[in-house]
LOGUKOL-377142 format. One record per residue (C-alpha): residue number from 1; residue in one letter; x, y, z. Coordinates in steps of 0.1 Angstrom, whole numbers. Each point is the difference from the previous one (the first is absolute). Example, Ala and Ser with C-alpha at 12.3 -4.5 7.8 and 13.67 -1.06 7.14 Angstrom:
2
resi,resn,east,north,up
1,A,123,-45,78;
2,S,14,34,-7;
***
This chain:
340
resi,resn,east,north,up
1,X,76,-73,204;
2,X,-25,-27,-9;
3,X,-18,-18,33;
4,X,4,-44,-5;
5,X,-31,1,-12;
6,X,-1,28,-27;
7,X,29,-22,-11;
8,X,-18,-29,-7;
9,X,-23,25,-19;
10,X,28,14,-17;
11,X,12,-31,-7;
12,X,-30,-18,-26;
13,X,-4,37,-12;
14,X,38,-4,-8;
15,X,-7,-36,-15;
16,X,-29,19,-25;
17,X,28,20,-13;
18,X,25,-28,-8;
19,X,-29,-16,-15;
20,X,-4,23,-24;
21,X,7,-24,-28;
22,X,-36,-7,9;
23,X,-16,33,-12;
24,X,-31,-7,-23;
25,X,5,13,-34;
26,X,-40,0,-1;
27,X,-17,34,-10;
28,X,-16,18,25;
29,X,-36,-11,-6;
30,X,-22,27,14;
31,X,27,22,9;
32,X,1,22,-37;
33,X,39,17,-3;
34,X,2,32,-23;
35,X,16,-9,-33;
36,X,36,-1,-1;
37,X,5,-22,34;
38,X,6,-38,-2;
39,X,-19,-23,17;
40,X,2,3,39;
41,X,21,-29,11;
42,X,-24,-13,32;
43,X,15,-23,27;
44,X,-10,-33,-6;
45,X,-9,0,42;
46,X,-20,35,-3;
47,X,-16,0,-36;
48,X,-19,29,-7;
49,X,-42,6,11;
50,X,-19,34,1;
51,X,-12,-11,36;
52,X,35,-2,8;
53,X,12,32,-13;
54,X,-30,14,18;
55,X,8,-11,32;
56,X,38,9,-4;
57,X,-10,35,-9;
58,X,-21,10,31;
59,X,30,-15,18;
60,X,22,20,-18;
61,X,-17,35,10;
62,X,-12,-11,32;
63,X,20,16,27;
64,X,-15,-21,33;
65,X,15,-29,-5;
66,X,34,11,10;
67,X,-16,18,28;
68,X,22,34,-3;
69,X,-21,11,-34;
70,X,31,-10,-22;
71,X,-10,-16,-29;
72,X,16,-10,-37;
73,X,-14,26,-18;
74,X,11,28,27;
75,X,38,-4,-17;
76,X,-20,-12,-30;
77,X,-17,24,-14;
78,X,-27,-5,-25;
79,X,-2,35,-8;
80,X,38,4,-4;
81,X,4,-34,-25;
82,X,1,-17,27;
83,X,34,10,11;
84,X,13,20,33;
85,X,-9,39,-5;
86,X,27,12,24;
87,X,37,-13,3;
88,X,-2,-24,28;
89,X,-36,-14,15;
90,X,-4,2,35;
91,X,-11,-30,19;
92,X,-20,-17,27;
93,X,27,11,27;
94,X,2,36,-12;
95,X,34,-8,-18;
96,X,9,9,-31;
97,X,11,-26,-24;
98,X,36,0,-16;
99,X,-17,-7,-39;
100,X,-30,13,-26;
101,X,-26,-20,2;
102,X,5,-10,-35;
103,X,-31,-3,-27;
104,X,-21,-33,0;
105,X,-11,5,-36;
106,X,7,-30,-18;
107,X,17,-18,29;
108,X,-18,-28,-13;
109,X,30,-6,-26;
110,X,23,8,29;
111,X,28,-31,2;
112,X,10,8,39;
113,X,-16,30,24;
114,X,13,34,18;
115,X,25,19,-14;
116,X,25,-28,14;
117,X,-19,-28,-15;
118,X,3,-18,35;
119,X,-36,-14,-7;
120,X,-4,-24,-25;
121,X,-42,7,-2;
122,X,-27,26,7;
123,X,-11,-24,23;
124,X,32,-2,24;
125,X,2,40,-6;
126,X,-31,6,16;
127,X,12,-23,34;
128,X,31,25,-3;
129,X,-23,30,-5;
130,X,-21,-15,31;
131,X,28,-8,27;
132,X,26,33,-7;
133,X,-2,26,27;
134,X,6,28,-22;
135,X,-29,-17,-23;
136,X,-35,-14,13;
137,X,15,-15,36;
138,X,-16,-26,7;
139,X,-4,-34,-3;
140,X,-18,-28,-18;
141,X,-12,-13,31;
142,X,-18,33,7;
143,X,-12,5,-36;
144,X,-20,-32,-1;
145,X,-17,10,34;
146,X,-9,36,-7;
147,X,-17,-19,-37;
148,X,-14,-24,20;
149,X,-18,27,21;
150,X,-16,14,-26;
151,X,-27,-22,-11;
152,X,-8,10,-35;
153,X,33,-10,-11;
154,X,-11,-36,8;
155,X,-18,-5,-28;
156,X,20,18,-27;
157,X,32,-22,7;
158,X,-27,-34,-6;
159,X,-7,17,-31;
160,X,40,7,-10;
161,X,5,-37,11;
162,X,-24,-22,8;
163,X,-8,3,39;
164,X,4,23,26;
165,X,30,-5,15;
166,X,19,32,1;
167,X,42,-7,1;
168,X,26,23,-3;
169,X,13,-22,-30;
170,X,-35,10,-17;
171,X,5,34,11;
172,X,32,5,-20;
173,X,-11,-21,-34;
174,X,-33,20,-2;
175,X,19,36,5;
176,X,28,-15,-25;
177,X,-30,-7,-25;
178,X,-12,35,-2;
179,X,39,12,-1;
180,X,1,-21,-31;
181,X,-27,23,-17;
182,X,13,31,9;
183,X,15,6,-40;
184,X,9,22,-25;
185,X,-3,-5,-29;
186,X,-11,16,-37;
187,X,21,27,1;
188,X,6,21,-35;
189,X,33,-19,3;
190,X,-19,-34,1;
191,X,-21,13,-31;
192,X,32,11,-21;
193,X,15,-35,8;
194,X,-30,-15,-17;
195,X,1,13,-26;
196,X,-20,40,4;
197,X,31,16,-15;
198,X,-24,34,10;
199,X,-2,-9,41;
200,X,34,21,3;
201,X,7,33,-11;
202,X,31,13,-19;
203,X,15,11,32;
204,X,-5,-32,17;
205,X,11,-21,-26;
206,X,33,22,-3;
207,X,1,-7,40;
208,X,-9,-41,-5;
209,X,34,8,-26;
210,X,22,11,26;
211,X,-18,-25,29;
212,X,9,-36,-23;
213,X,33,16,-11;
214,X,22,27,11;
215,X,-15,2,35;
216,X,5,-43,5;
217,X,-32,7,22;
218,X,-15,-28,-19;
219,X,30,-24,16;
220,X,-16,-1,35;
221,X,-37,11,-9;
222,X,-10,-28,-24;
223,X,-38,-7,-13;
224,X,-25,-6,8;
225,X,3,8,39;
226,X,28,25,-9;
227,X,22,-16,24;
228,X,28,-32,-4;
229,X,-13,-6,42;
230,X,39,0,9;
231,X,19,22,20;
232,X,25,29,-8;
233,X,23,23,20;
234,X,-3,38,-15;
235,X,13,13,32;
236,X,-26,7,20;
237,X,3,-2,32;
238,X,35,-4,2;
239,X,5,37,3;
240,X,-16,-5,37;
241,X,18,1,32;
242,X,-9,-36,8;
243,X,-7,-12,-37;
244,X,-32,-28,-6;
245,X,16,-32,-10;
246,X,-27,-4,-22;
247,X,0,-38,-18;
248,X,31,-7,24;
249,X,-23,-5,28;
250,X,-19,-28,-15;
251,X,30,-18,-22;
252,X,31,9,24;
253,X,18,6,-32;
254,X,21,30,-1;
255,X,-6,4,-36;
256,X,-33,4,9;
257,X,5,34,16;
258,X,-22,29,-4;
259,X,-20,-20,-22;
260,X,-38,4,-7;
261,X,-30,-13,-21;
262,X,-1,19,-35;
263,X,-35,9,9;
264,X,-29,3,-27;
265,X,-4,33,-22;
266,X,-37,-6,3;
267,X,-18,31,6;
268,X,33,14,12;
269,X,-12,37,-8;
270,X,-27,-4,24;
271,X,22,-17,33;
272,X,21,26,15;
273,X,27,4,14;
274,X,24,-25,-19;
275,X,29,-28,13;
276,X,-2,-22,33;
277,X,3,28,21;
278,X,-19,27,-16;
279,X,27,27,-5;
280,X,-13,16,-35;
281,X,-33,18,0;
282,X,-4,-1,-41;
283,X,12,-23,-22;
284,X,21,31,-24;
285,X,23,-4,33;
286,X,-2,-43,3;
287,X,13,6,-44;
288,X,25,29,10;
289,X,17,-29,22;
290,X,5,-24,-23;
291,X,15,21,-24;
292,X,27,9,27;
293,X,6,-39,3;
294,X,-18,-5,33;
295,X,25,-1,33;
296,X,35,-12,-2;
297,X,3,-29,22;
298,X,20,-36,2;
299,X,-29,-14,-16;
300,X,-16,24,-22;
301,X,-19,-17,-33;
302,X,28,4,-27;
303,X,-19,6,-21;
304,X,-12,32,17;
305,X,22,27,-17;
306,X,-1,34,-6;
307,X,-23,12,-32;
308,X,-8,33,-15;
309,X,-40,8,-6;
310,X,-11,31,-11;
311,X,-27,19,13;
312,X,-25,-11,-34;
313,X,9,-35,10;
314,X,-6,4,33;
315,X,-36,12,-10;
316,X,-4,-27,-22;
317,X,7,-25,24;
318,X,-18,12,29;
319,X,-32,5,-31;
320,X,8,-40,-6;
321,X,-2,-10,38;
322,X,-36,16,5;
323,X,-5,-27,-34;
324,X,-2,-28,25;
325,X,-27,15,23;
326,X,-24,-28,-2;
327,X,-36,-13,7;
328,X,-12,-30,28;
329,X,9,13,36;
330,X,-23,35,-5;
331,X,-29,-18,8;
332,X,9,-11,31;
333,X,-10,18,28;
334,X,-6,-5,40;
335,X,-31,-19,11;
336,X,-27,23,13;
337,X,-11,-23,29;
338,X,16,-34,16;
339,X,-11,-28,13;
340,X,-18,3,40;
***
């Protein structure tokens, strides 16, 4: 539960997101995308700077500032596309969360946050990622204190934004800013769409076939983030002995059941294991299940259903999913030293 004043936090992060209609439409300036992305849509409140995206990666690695050593990129790993590299992360508290920690390639694009979409921004995901128990545990109050104590970070928020001051509403937009860079993008699949009818091979053209047509993949995982951004029950989960509600939570619709976010196919060869709560290892297993119509349930997608794929198909379509390993987050890695 949220303290009154991680509400009130909550609250103009939640006041970003319904402002949305505000996004800049401006290119990203400095900030160069691999070819086959549009243009970063930057919050009119927390454009874009490279001292910004500086500061918000050492804050992103830095694992004092929670004071248990948690940190975003220990669920987020760089080296793993930036994506959880066991089922279930374990947090501040020693507990293990209920969900994946789900990619942040290209969350940039992303229309609402988590795999519920209960936060409309990356900035009001990070106050969530800060305050859960089973996450970082802590609070903003404590945050700004421990950044406050170290002195050479002073001096790095005046160049993000003008002065000193170091608030927990700065800690969020400059953490949000280098989310927003974290991408993926020029992918042999990018290339083939512009026109380099030689990025794909016969196989994974044959398995592109089969992706846009008898496999209706292409209904939920739309270009150019490979993702519509809404929500879907396949049945996961409600095979459990106290099922996740999934969207429900967040809506209190009952159609809303068992539904999660269609999540990008970005790099997906690279992000094991697959689905909100990590059951398949590979992704011939995450392709076996939709061809047995995912999990019968009340409100199962109809338009999951039952389809027959041979085992060449199955090659070709695995060969066409390592097609949309891309190029950005790679050169990304963890700071070396932080500030004293």
């Amino acid at each position: 539960m949220f303290s009154a004043s991680q509400r009130a936090i909550l609250a103009g992060l939640l006041l970003l997101g319904m402002a949305s209609s505000a996004w800049s439409q401006q290119p990203s300036h400095s900030f160069t995308l691999p070819p086959g992305l549009p243009p970063i849509p930057w919050p009119a409140d927390n454009p874009y700077s490279a001292e910004k995206a500086a500061l918000g990666k050492l804050l992103f690695f830095d694992g004092r500032l929670a004071g248990n050593g948690i940190s975003c990129a220990t669920c987020h790993d760089p080296s793993h596309a930036f994506a959880g590299a066991v089922p279930f992360p374990t947090g501040a508290n020693g507990q293990m969360e209920t969900r994946h920690a789900p990619t942040l390639l290209n969350r940039a694009w992303g229309k609402s946050q988590l795999w519920d979409g209960r936060m409309p921004t990356l900035e009001a995901q990070i106050l969530n990622a800060v305050v859960e128990p089973d996450e970082m545990g802590t609070t903003p109050e404590a945050i700004e204190q421990r950044l406050r104590a170290i002195k050479g970070y002073a001096p790095l928020f005046a160049a993000a934004f003008g002065d000193e001051a170091i608030t927990f509403d700065r800690f969020t937009k400059a953490i949000a800013t280098f989310e927003r860079t974290i991408v993926s993008g020029n992918s042999a699949y990018d290339r083939y769409l512009a026109g380099d009818k030689s990025a794909l091979t016969k196989r994974q053209k044959a398995g592109l076939d089969f992706f846009n047509h008898k496999g209706e993949c292409a209904e939920c995982h739309t270009a150019p983030n490979l993702t519509d951004e809404k929500f879907v029950n396949v049945g996961i989960g409600t095979d459990r002995t106290t099922p996740d509600p999934g969207r429900e939570a967040v809506t209190h619709k009952k159609s809303d059941t068992g539904k999660f976010k269609v999540p990008t196919l970005r790099d997906v060869s690279r992000r094991a294991p697959y689905m909100h709560d990590g059951r398949f290892r590979t992704l011939g297993e995450v392709l076996d299940f939709y061809a047995k119509g995912g999990i019968a349930n009340r409100q199962l997608d109809s338009r999951l259903t039952p389809f027959y794929m041979d085992e060449q198909t199955r090659a070709d379509l695995l060969d066409f999913l390592s097609a949309l390993n891309g190029e950005g987050w790679q050169s990304i890695s963890a700071p070396t030293e932080f500030p004293q």
